[in-house]
Backbone as CSV, one residue per row, in Angstrom:
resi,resn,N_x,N_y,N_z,CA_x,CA_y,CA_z,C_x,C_y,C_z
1,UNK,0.821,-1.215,0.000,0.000,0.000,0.000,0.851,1.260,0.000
2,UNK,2.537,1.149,0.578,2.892,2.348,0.234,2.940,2.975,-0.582
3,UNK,3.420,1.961,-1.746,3.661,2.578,-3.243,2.806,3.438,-3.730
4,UNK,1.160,2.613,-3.399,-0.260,3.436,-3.777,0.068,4.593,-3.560
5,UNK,0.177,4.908,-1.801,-0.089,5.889,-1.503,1.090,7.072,-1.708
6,UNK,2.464,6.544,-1.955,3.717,7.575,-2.333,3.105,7.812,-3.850
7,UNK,2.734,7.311,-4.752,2.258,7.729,-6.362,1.001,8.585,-5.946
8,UNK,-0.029,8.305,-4.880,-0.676,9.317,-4.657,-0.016,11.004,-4.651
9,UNK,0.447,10.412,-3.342,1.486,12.122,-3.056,1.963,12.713,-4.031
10,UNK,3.173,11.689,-4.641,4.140,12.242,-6.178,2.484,13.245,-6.843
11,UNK,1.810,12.547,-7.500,0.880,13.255,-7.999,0.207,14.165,-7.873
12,UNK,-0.005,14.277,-6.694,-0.899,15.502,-5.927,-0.151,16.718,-5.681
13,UNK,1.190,16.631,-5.571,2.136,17.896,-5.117,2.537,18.419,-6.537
14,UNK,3.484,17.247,-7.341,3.257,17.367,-8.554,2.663,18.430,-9.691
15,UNK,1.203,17.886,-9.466,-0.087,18.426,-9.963,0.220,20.310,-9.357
16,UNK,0.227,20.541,-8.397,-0.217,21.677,-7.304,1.261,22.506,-8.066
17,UNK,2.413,22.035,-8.369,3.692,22.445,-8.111,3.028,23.205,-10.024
18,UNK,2.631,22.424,-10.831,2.231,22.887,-12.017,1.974,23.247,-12.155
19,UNK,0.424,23.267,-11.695,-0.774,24.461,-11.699,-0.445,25.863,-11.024
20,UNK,0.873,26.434,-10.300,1.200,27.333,-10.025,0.612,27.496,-8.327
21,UNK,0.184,26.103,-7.827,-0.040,26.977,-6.674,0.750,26.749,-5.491
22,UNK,2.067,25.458,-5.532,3.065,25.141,-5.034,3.804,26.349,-5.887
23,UNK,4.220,27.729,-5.715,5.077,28.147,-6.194,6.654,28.249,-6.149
24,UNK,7.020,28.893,-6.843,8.785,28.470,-6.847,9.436,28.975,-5.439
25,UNK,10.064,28.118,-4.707,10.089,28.923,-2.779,9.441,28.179,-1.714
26,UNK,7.970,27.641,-2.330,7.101,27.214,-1.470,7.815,26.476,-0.880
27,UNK,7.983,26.465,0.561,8.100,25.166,1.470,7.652,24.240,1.654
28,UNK,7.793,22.959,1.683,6.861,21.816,1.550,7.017,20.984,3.262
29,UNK,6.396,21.328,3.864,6.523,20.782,4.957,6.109,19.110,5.108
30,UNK,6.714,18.069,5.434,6.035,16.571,4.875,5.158,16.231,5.917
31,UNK,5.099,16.838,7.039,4.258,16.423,7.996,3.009,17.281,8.250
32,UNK,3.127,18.371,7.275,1.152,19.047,6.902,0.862,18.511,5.773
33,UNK,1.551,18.270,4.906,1.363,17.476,3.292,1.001,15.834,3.681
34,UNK,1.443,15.373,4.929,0.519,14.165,5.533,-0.647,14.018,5.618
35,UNK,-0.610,14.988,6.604,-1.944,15.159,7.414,-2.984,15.665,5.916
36,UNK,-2.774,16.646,5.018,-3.452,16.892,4.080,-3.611,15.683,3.097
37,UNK,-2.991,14.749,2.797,-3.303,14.131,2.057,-4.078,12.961,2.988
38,UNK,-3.569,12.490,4.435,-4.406,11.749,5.286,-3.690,10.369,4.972
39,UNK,-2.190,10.403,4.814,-1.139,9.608,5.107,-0.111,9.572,6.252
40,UNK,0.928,8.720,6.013,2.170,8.994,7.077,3.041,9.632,6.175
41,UNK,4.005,10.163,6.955,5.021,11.199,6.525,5.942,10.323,5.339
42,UNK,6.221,8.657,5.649,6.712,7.984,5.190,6.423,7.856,3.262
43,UNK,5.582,8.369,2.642,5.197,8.385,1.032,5.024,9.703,0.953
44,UNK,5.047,10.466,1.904,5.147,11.522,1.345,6.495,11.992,0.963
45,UNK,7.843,11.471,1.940,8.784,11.315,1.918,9.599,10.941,0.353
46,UNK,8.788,9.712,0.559,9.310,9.095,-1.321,9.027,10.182,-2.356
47,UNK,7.589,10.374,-2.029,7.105,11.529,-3.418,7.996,12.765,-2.977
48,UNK,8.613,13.071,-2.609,9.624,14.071,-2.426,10.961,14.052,-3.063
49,UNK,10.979,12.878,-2.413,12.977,12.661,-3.224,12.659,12.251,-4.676
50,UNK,11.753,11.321,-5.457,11.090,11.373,-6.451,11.111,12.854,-7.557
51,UNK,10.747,13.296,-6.915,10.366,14.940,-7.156,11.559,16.117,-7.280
52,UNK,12.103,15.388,-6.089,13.656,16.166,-6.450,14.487,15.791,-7.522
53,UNK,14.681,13.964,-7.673,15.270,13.771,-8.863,14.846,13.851,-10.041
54,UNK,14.030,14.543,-10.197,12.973,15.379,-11.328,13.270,16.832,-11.433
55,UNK,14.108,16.957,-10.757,14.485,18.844,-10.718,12.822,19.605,-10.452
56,UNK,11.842,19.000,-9.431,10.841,19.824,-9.095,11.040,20.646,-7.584
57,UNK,11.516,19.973,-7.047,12.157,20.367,-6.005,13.595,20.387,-5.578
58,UNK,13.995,21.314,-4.418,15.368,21.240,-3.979,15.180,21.409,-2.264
59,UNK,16.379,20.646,-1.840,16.974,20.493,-0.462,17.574,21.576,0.060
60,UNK,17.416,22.373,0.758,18.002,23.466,1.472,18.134,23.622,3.129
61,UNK,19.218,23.514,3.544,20.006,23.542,4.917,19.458,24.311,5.853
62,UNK,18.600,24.288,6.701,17.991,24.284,7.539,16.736,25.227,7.122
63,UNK,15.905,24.485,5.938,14.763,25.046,5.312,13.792,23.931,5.028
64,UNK,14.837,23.099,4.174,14.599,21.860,4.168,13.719,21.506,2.475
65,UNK,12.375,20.797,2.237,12.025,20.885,0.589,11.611,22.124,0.194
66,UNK,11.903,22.792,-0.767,10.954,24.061,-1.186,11.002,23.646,-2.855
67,UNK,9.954,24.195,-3.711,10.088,24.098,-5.018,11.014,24.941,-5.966
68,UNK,11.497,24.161,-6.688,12.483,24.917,-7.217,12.089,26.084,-8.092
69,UNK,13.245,26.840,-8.446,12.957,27.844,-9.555,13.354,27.742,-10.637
70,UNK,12.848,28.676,-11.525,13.290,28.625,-12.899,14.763,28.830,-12.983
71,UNK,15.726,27.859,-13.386,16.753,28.154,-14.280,16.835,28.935,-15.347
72,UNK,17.641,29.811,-15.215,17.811,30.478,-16.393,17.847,30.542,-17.437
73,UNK,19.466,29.630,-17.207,20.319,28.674,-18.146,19.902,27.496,-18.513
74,UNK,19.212,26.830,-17.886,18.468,25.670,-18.635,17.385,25.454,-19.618
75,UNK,16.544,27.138,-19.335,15.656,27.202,-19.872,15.934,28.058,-21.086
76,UNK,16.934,29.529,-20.816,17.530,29.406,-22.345,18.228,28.264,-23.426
77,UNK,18.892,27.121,-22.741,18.992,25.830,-23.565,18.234,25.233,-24.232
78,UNK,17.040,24.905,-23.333,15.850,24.326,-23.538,14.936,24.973,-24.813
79,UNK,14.932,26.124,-24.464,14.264,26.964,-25.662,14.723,27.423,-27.108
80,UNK,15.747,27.450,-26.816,17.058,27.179,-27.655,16.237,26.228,-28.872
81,UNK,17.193,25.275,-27.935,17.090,23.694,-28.504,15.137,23.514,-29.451
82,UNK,14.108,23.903,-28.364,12.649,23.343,-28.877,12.593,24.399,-30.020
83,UNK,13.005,25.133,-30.345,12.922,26.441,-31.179,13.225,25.831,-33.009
84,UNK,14.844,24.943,-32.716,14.998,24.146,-34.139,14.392,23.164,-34.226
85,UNK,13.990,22.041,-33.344,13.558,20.677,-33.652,12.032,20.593,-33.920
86,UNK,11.486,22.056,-32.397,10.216,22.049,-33.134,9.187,22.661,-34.450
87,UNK,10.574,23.756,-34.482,10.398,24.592,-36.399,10.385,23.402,-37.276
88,UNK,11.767,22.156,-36.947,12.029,21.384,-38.069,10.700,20.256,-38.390
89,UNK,10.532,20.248,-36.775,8.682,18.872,-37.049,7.474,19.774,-37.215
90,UNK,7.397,21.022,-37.620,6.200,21.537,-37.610,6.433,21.369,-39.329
91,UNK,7.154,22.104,-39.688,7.727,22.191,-41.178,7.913,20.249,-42.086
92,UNK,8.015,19.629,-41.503,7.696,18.531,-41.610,6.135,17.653,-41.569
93,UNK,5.665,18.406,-40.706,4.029,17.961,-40.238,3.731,18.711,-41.610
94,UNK,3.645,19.588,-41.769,2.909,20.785,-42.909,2.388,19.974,-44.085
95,UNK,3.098,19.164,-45.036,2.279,18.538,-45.703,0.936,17.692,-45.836
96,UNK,1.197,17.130,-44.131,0.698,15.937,-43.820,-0.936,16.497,-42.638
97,UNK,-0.258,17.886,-42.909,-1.809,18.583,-42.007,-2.817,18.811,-42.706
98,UNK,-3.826,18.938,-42.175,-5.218,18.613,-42.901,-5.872,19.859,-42.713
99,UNK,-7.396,20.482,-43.524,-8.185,21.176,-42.988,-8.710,20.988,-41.612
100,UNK,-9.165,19.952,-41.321,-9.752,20.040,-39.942,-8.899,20.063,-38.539
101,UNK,-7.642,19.292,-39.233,-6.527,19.994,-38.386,-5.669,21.196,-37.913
102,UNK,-6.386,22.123,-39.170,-5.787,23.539,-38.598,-7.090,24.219,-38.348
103,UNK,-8.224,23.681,-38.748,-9.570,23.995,-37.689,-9.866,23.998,-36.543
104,UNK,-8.993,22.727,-36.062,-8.971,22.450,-34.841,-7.941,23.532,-33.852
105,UNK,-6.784,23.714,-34.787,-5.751,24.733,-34.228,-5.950,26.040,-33.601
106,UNK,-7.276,26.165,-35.133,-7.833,27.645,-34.902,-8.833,28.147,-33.389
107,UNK,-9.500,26.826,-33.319,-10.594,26.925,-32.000,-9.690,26.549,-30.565
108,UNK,-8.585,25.925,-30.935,-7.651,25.959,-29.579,-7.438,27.576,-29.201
109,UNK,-6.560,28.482,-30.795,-6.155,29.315,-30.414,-7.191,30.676,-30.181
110,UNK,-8.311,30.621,-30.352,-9.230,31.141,-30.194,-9.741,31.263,-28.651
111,UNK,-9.424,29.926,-28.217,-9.826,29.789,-26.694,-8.510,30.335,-26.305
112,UNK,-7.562,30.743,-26.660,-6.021,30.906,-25.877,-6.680,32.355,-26.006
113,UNK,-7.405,33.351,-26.821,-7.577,34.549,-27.114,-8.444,35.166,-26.319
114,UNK,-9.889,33.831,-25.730,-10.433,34.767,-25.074,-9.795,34.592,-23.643
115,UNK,-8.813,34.036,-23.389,-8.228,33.716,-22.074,-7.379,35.234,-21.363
116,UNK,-7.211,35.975,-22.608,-6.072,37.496,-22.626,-6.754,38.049,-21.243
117,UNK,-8.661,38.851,-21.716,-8.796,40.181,-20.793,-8.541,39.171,-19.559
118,UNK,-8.912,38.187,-18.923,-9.069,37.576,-17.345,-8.041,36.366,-17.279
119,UNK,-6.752,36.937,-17.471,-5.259,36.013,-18.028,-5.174,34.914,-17.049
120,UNK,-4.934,33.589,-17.457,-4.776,32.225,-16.680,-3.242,31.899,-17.315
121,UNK,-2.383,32.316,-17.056,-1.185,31.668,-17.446,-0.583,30.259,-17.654
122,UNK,-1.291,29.825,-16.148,-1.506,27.944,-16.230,-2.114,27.383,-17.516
123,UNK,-3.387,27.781,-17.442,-4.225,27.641,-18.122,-3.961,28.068,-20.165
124,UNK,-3.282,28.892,-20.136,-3.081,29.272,-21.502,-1.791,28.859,-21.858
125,UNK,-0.808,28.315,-21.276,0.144,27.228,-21.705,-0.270,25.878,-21.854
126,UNK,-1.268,25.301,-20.961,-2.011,24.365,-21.220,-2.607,24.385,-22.804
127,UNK,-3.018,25.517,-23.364,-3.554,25.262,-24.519,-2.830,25.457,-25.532
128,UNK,-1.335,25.987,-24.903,-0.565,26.839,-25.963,0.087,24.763,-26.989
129,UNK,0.567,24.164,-25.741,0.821,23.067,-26.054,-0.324,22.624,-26.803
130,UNK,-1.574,22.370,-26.679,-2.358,21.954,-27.284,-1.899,22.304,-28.622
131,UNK,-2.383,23.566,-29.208,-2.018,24.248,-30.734,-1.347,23.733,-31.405
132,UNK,0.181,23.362,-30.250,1.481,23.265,-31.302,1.980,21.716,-31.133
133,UNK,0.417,20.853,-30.728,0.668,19.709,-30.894,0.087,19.125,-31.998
134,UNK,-0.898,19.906,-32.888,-1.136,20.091,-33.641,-0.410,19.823,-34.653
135,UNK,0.415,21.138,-34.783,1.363,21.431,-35.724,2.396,20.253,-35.813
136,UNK,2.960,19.884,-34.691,3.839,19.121,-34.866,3.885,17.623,-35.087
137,UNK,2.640,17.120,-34.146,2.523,15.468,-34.186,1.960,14.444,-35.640
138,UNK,1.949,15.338,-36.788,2.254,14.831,-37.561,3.221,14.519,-38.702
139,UNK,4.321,14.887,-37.950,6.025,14.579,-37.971,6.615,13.498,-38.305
140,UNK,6.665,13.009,-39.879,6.877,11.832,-39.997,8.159,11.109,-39.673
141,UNK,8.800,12.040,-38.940,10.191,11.306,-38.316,10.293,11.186,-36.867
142,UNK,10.276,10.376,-36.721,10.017,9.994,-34.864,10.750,9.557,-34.047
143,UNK,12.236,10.178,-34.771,13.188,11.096,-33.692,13.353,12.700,-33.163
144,UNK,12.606,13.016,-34.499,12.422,14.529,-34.402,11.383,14.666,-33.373
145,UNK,10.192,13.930,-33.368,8.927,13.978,-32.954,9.419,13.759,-31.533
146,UNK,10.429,12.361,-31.038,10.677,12.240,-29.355,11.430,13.594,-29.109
147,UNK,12.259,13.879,-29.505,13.570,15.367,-29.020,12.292,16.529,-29.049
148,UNK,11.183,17.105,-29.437,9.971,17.824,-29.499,9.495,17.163,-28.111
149,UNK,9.294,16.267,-27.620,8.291,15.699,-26.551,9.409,16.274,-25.633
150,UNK,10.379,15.924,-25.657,11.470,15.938,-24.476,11.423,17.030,-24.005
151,UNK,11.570,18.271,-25.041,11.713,19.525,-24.864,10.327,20.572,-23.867
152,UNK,9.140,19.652,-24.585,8.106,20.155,-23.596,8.251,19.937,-22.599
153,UNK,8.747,18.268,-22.309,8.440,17.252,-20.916,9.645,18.597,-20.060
154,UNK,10.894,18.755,-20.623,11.522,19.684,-19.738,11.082,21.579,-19.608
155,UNK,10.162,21.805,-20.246,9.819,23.019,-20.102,8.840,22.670,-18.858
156,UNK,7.798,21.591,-18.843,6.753,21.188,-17.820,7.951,20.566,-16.168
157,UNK,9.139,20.764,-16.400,10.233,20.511,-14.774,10.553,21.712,-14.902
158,UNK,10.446,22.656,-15.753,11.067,24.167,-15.245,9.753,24.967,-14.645
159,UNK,8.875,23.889,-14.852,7.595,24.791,-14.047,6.893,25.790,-14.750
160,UNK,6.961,27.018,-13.606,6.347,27.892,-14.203,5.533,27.986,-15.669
161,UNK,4.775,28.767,-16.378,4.783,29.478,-17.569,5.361,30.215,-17.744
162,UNK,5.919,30.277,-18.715,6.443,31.560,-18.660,5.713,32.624,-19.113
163,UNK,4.516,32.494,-19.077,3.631,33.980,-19.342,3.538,34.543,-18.325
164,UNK,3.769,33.654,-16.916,3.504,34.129,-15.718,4.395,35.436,-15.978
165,UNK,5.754,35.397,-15.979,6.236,36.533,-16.083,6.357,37.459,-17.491
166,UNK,6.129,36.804,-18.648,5.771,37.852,-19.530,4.261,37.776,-19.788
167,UNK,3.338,38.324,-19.645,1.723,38.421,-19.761,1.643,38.789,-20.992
168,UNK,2.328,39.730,-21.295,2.106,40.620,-22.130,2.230,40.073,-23.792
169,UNK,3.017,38.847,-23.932,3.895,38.303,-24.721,2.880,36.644,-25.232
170,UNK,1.579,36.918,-24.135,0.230,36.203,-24.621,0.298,36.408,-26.127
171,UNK,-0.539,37.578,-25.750,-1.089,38.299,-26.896,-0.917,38.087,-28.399
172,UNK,0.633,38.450,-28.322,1.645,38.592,-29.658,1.785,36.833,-30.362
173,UNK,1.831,36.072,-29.216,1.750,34.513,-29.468,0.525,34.615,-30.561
174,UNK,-0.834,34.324,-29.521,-1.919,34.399,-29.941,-2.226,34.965,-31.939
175,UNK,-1.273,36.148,-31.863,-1.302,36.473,-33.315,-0.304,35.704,-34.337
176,UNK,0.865,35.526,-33.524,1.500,34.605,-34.279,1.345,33.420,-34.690
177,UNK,0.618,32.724,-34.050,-0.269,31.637,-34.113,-0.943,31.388,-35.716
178,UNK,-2.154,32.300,-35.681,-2.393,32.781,-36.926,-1.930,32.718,-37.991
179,UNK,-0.750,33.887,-37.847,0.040,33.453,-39.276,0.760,32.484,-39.343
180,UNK,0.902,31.364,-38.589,1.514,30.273,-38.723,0.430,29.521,-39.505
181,UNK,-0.655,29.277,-39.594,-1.781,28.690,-39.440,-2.312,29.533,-41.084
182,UNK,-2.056,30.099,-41.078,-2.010,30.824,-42.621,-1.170,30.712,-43.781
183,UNK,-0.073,30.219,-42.867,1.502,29.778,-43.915,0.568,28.312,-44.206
184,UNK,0.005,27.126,-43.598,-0.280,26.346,-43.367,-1.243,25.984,-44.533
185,UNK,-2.492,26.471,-44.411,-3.805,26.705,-44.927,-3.125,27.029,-45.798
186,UNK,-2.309,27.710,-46.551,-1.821,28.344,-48.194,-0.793,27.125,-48.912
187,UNK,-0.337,26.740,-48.111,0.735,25.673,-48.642,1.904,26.073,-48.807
188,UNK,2.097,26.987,-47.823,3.788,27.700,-47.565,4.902,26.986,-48.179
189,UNK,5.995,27.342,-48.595,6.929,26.117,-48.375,7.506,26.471,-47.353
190,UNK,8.177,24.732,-46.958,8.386,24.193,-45.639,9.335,25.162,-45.156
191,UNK,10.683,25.743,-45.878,11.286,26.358,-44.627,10.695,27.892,-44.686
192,UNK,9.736,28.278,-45.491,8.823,29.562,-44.440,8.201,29.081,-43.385
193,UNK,7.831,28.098,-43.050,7.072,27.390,-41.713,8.082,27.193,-40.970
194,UNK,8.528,26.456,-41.239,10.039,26.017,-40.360,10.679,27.711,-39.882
195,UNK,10.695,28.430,-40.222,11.267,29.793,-40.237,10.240,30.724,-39.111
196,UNK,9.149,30.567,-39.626,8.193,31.355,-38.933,7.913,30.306,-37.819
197,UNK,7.878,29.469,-37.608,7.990,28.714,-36.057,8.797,28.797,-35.069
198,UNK,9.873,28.707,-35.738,11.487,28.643,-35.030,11.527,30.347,-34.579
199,UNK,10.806,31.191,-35.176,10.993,32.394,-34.666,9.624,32.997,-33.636
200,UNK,8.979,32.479,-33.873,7.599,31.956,-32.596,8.611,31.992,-31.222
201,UNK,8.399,30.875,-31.159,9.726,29.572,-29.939,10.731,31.378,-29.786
202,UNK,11.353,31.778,-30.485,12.580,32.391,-30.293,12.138,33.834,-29.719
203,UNK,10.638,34.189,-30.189,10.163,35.770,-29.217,9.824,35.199,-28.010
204,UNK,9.681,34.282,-27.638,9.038,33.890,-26.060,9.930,33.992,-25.430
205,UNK,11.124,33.699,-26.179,12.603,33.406,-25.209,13.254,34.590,-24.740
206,UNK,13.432,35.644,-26.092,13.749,36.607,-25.963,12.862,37.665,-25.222
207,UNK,11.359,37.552,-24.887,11.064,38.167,-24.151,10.775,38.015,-22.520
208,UNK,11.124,36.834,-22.519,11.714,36.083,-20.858,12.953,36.812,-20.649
209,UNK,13.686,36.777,-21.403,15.391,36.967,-20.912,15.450,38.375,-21.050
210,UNK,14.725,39.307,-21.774,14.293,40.955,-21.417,13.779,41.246,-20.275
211,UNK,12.695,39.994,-19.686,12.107,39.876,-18.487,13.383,40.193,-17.208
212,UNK,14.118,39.145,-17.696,14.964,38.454,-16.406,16.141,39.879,-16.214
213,UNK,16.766,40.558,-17.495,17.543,41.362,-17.530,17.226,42.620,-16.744
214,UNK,15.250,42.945,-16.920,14.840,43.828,-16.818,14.868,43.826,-15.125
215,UNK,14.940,42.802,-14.415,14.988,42.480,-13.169,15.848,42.093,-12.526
216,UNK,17.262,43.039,-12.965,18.164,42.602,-12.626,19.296,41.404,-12.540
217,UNK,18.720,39.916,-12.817,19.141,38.581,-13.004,20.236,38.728,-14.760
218,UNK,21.106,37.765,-13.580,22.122,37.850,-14.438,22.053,37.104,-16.075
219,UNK,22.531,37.714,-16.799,22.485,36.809,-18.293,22.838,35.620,-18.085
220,UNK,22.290,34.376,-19.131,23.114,32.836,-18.852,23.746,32.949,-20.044
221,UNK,23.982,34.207,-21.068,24.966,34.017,-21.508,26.474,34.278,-21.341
């Protein structure tokens, strides 16, 4: 029954650490995260170190679990990196996308639009992935397609959204979107898609790291 109940925990903190309401700092105390989940300290324990070797959390000397923060440097890598592989599988998908598949794109990004005036940041990365799973998962090379998964799976351990700290940088998505979705619908060739994606991926980044500059934090370059 431990296991049950440590995959309980993993999940539930997990979950909380995503949705933004374990934020980056939060202290995780294991003996109210017991009592809240209505276990022993003992799985909550596991779902912790679990969690840490996941880069969701970190160990700190007489603080003890708190959730980690955004890396800088990992996440300029990261973005980096999803910026070519996922330009190169969107630009790849493009032939193989359909009308009702960029119909479908359109009513994702439509819901990402009315999300702007009463902003859910959780919530509108949630759909942002949606869109550009779209675009990409019909990638007929499925190495390109795993190094694309990877890149999300590690944007979803750096936590946050990052709209949380650029809001503003919704918006401009939201339109870019569009003309991606227009290169699409026309029958672009592939490296205008590939081009106009890879430079999608590359304003989010650059307007995080304007973020981070603007706040003093040091460059990771």
């Amino acid at each position: 029954m431990t296991a049950s109940k440590s995959e309980l925990a993993y999940t539930v903190i997990k979950d909380k650490i995503l949705s933004g309401a374990y934020s980056p700092g939060y202290r995780l105390v294991l003996s109210t995260l017991a009592g809240q989940l209505g276990v022993s300290v003992v799985p909550v324990r596991e779902a912790i170190r679990r969690l840490e070797a996941e880069s969701f959390i970190t160990f700190e000397r007489n603080v003890g679990a708190t959730v980690a923060g955004i890396d800088p440097t990992e996440y300029l890598y990261t973005m980096q990196t999803l910026s070519i592989i996922e330009g190169a599988a969107t630009a790849l998908s493009a032939p193989l996308i359909t009308q009702p598949d960029i119909d479908r794109a359109r009513e994702v990004n439509a819901r990402m639009r009315a999300c702007l005036d009463d902003f859910d940041p959780v919530r509108f990365t949630a759909l942002n992935l949606d869109f550009h799973s779209v675009l990409f998962e019909s990638c007929p090379n499925p190495h390109i397609l795993d190094l694309v998964h990877r890149g999300w799976n590690r944007l979803k351990a750096l936590r946050q959204s990052t709209f949380t700290y650029v809001p503003g940088r919704a918006r401009e998505s939201v339109a870019e979107h569009e003309e991606l979705l227009r290169l699409l619908e026309s029958g672009a060739p592939a490296a205008d898609v590939e081009r106009a994606a890879r430079a999608h991926r590359a304003a989010t980044l650059d307007a995080y790291l304007a973020h981070n500059a603007n706040d003093g934090v040091p460059s990771p370059y």
